[in-house]
N, C-alpha and C positions, 0 to 999 in steps of 0.2 A: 908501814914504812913509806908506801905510794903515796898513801893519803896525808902522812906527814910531809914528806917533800911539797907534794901539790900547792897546801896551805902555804908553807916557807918562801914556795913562789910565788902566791901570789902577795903577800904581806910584803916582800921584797919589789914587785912592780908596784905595790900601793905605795911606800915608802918614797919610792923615787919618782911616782908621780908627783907626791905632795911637795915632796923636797926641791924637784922642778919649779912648782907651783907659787910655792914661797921665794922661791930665788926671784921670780918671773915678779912678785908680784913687789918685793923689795926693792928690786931695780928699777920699777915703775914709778913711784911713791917718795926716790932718794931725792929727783928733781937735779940730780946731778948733772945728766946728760938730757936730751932734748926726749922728751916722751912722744913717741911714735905712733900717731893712730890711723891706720885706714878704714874710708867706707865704703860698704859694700851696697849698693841699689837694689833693689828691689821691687817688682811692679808687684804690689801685694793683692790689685783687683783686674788684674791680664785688659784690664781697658788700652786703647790704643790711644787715651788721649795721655793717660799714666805715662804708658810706653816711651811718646813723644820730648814729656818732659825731662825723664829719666836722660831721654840723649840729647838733649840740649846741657845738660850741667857739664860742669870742668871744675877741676881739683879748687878753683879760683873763687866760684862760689862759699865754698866751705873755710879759705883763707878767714873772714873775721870771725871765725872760732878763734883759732891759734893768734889771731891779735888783741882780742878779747882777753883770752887767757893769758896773755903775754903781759900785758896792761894790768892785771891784777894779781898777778906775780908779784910784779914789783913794784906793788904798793903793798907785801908783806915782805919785803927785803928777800925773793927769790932772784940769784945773781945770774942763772942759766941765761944764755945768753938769746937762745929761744927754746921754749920750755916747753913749745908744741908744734909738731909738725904734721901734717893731713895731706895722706893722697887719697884717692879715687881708684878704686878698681871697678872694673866692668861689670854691666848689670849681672845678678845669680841670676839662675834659671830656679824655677821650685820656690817655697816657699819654707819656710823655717820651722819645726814644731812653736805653736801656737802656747802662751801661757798662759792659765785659768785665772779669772777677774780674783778668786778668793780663794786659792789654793791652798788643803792641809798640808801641813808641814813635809808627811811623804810627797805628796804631787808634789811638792816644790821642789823636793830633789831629785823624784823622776826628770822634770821638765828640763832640771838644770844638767842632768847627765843626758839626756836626747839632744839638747841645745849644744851643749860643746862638742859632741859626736856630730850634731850637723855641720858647727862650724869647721871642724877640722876637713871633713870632705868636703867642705864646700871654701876652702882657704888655698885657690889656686891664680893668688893673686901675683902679677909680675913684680922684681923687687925684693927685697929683705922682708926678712917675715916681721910684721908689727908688732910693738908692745901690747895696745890694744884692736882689736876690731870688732866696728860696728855695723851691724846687717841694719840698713833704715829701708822700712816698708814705708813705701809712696802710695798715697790713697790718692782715686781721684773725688775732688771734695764736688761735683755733680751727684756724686755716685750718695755721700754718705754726706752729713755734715758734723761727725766726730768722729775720732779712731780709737782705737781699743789702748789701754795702759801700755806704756813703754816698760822696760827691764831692763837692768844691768846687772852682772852677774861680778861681783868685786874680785870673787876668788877666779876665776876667769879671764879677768879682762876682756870679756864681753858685752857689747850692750843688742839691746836688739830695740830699737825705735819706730816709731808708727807717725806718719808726718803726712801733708797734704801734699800731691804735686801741681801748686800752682807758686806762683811768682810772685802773686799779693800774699802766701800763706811762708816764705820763703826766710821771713827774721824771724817769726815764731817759729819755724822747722829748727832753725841754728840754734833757740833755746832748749830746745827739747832733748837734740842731738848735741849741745853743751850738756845738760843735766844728768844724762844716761852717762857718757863718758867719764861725769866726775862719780857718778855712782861704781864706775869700775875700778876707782881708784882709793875706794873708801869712802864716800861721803854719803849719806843717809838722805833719806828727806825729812822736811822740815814742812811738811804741811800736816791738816789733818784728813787721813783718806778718807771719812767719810762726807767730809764738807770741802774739801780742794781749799779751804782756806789756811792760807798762812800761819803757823804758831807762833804767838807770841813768845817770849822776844826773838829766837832765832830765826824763824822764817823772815823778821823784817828786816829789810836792810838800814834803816835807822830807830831799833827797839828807844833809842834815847828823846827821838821827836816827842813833844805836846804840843798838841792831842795826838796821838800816834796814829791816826788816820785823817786826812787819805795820804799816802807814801808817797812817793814819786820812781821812786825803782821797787824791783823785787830782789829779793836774795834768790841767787838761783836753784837752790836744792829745796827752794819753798814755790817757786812757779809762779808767781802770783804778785801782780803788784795789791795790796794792801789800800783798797781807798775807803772804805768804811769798815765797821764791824762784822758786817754779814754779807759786802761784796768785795771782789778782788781780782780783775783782770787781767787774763796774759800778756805781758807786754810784748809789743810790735817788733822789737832789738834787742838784740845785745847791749847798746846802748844805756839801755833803763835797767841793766841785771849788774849785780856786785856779786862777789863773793866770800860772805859775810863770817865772822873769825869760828864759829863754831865750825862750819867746813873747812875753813882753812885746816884747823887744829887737825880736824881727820883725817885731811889728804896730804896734812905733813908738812905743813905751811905755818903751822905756828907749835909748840911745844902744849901749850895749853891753852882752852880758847878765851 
């Protein structure tokens, strides 16, 4: 009887987690109201030049996300009147569980039940609790000259991001920390993991151009601006990133893409 109840209970918290889960992630995706996302810093290599930059930012840096995103709203006839809005919370202390480059399908969901238990203890941000939050690890690029795969966790609404802390690396950070957050929202990538290159047509943000290379923007859930067959560099802005109808359709921006 014990061991029936037990089960009942916990089927019953599982239930209203998920039921939580979906409410949380439906209301995110309606685009009705302004989607809400804070970031959380991170000095992911305890360097004091990391440290440095981490406290020079202000919520103001992170503003042409949410213009960006604003700006490509409504060029798919989203009417919100802002459709994204970014604060800033104070650096975490600690470091996040870490996510394996090639993870079996179990690691991927150990990693994702240790990641939302991190976030949750470590979500003592001032303010309304956000739709989405993203932890960005700041590298300092002396230190390393890449950083390890970013993740975003759809069911979650979490991203966890890996960026540089310098100034010149700081419109590439915005794309990266755009692409994780649209992954929490539904949107896939659109490259190929083994080549970081663009998939035709979707990764491109003009599949319609001839010659189709070299592009001139990237689609942002492909990363990569498109200038030959077998090269494609990150672009510098937001500026040069669209967000192209196949991610529209996912994040709920178009019916079909």
């Amino acid at each position: 009887m014990w061991r029936t109840l037990r089960i009942a209970l916990l089927l019953l918290v599982l239930a209203t987690v998920a039921l939580g889960a979906w409410r949380a992630q439906s209301r995110a995706t309606s685009w009705i109201n302004t989607l809400h996302v804070t970031i959380y810093p991170i000095n992911a290599d305890g360097r004091d030049a990391t440290a440095r930059h981490i406290a020079q930012l202000s919520a103001r840096d992170f503003e042409p996300i949410a213009e960006w995103l604003g700006s490509e709203a409504q060029r798919y006839g989203i009417s919100t009147l802002k459709p994204l809005a970014i604060t800033l919370a104070p650096p975490r202390q600690g470091l996040p569980p870490q996510p394996l480059r090639h993870p079996s399908a179990w690691e991927a969901i150990v990693w994702s039940l240790q990641m939302r238990y991190w976030a949750w203890r470590n979500d003592d941000s001032p303010g309304p609790r956000p739709d989405v939050r993203l932890f960005v690890q700041y590298h300092d690029p002396a230190l390393q000259a890449s950083v390890q795969h970013s993740v975003g966790l759809e069911k979650g609404l979490i991203g966890l991001a890996n960026v540089f802390a310098s100034r010149v690396d700081h419109g590439g950070n915005l794309m990266v920390i755009a692409h994780e957050m649209l992954h929490t929202v539904g949107a896939t990538d659109k490259y190929d993991p083994a080549t970081l290159m663009p998939r035709f047509p979707d990764g491109y943000a003009d599949p319609d151009q001839r010659p189709a290379t070299p592009q001139s923007r990237a689609e942002i859930m492909a990363g990569r601006i498109p200038l030959t067959p077998e090269r494609a560099d990150v672009p510098v802005s937001l500026r040069y990133v669209i967000v192209g109808p196949a991610t529209a359709a996912e994040i709920g921006w178009l019916r079909t893409p």
